[in-house]
N, C-alpha and C positions, 0 to 999 in steps of 0.2 A: 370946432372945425366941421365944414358942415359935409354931408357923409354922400361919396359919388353916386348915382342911381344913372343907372341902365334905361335905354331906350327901348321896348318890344314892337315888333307886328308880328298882328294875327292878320292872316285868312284863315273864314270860314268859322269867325266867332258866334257867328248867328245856327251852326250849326251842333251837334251834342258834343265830342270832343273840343273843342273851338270854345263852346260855352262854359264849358269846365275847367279848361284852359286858363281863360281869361278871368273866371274868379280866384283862379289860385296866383296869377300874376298882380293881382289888385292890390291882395292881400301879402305880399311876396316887398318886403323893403328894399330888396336890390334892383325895384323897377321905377322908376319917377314918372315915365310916359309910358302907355300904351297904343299904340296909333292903331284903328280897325282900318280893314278896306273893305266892303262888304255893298252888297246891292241894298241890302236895306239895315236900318236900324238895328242894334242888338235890346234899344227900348231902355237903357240903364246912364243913371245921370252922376258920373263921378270926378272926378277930380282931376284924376290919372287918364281916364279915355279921352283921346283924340280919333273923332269921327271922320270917315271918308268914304264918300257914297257917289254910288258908281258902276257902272259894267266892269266886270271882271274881266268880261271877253279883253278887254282893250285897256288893260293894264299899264300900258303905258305912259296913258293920259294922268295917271297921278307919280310920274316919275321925281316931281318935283318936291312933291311930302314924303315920296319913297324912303326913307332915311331914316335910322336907326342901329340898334348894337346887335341885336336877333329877330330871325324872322321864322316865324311858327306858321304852318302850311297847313292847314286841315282844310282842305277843300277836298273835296269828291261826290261821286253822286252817286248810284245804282244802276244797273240793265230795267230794273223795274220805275227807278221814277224818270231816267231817261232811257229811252226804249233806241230814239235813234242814236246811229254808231257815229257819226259825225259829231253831234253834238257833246254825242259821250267825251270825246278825245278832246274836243276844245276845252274841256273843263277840267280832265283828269289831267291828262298831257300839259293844252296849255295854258292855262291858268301857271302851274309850279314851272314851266318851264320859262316862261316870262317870267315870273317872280325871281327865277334863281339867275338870270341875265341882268335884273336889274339891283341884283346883289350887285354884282360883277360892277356897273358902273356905277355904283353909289358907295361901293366900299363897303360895305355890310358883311365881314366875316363868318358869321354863326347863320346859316342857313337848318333849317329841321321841319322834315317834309313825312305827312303819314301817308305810306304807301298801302301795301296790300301785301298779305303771303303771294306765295307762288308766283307772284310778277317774274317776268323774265320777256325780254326782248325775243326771245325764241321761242316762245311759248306758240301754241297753234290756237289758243283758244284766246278769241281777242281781247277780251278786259284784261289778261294777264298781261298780253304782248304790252297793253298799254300803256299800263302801269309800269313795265319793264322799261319799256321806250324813253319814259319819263324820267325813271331813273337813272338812264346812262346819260342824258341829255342833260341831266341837271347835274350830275358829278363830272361833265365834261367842261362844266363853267370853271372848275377846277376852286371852288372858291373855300378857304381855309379851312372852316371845322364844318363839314357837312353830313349831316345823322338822318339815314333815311328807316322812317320805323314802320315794321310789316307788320299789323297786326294780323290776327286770324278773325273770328268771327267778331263781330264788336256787339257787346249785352249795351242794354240799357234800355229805359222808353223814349221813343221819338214821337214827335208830335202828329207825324202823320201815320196815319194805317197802314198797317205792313201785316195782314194777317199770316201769310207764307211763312214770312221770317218770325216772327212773333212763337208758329210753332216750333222752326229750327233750333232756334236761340231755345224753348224752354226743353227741348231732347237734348243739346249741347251742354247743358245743367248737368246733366245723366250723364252722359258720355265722359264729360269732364272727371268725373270720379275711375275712369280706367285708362284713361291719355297720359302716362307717367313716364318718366325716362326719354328716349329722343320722341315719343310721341306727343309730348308738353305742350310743343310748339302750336299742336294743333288744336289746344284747348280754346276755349272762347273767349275774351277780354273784357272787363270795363272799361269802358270812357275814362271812367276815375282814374286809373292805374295808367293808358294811355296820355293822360295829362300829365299829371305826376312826375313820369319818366323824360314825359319834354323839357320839362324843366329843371329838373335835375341832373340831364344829360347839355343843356344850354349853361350850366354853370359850370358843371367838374369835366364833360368831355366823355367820349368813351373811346375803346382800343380799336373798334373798327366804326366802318361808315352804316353798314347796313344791321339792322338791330331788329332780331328776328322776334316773336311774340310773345316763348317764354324769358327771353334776356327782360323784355321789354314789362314785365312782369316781376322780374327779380329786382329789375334797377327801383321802379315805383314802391316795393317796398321798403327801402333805407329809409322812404321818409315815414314810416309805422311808428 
């Protein structure tokens, strides 16, 4: 009897969580298809990738490949590698918010979107607010299992120069050894462990929608 497999989309598989993402679903038997939607190539030739290449901006235009069992959101950007605030929000905001509308009319249950700490729609400081915004907008689509995950700082090496953050992330090493107790939350993350938890929380589910940095941390490790 030949054994069901699951349909995935990524956004934002071109980027590090995205990237790690998508080898751990590759490798993952309960996926048959993974669909990308991505501006450019993620450069890898398998069996399981279904490529879709394209502006994000205008998400819409692949309405028709849209279709699948989950969709995995890692899209976002920086203040530093987009500076302007316009552009910032077309991306953070909508990108996931068009994404989670076209859950809504294609039937796509399992929505899972990586957000940011501290988001909140009321926030005064604007990347927060954005993020926040994003958030209510995308659990007002109401659509069935929807797991929004905060991380805190995200480790790892990215391909482009980030000297700033490069020294943040190596003091957040440090710090991370007295962050304990409700201060957990604030510890720094791998990509890894952010991966990990999307797809672990894409199969078994969790108790709430929004899934804070140390949860997000504990879930990624069941799979140790």
């Amino acid at each position: 009897m030949e054994t069901q497999t699951k349909t995935a989309i990524i956004l934002g598989a071109t980027g590090l969580t995205g990237g790690i993402l998508l080898q751990l679903l590759l490798e993952d038997n309960r996926y048959g298809k993974i669909k990308l939607f991505s501006r450019s190539s993620v450069g890898l030739s398998h069996k399981k990738i279904e490529e879709h290449l394209g502006d994000l901006m205008h998400l819409e235009q692949f309405k028709e490949d849209f279709k699948g069992d989950e969709l995995f959101c890692c899209i976002g950007t920086t203040k530093s590698k987009t500076p302007n605030k316009e552009m910032y929000k077309n991306i953070d905001y909508g990108i996931p918010v068009t994404a989670a509308k076209l859950c809504t009319q294609n039937g796509i249950s399992t929505y899972l979107v990586v957000s940011a700490m501290g988001a909140s729609a009321k926030s005064t400081v604007f990347y927060n607010k954005v993020k926040g915004e994003m958030e209510d907008a995308v659990l007002n689509e109401k659509i069935k299992n929807t797991y929004i995950f905060r991380p805190s700082l995200i480790g790892g090496k990215r391909e482009e120069k980030r000297t700033g953050e490069l020294l943040f992330k190596q003091l957040m090493k440090v710090m991370n050894l007295v962050l304990v107790g409700p201060l957990a939350k604030y510890r720094s993350i791998e990509p890894e462990a952010i991966a990990k938890a999307l797809v672990i929380v894409a199969n078994t589910g969790y108790e709430v929608n929004k899934i804070e940095s140390d949860q997000i941390n504990k879930i990624a490790a069941l799979s140790d």
